[in-house]
C-alpha positions as CSV (number, residue, x, y, z in Angstrom):
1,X,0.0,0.0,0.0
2,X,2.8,2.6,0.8
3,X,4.8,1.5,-2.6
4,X,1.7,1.9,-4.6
5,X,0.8,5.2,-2.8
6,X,4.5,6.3,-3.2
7,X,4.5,5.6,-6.6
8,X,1.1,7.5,-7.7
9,X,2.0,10.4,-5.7
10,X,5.3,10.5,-7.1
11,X,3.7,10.5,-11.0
12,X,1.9,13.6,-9.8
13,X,4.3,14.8,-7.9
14,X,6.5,14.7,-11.6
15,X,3.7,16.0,-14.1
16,X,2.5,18.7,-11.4
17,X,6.1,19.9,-10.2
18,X,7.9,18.4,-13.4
19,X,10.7,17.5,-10.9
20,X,11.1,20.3,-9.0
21,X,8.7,18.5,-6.4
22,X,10.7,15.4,-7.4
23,X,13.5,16.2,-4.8
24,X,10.7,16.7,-2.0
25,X,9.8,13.1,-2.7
26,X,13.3,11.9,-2.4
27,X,13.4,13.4,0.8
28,X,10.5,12.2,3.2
29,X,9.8,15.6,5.6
């Protein structure tokens, strides 16, 4: 459940921020 969330949020994470949000991803807060 965590992968699978990880992963969606981290295709929208890439198509909203194009990457820049990508780096927040990397690095859990």
């Amino acid at each position: 459940l965590i992968v699978a969330k990880a992963g969606k949020e981290r295709i929208t994470v890439l198509a909203s921020s194009k990457g820049h949000e990508s780096k927040k991803c990397l690095q859990p807060s």
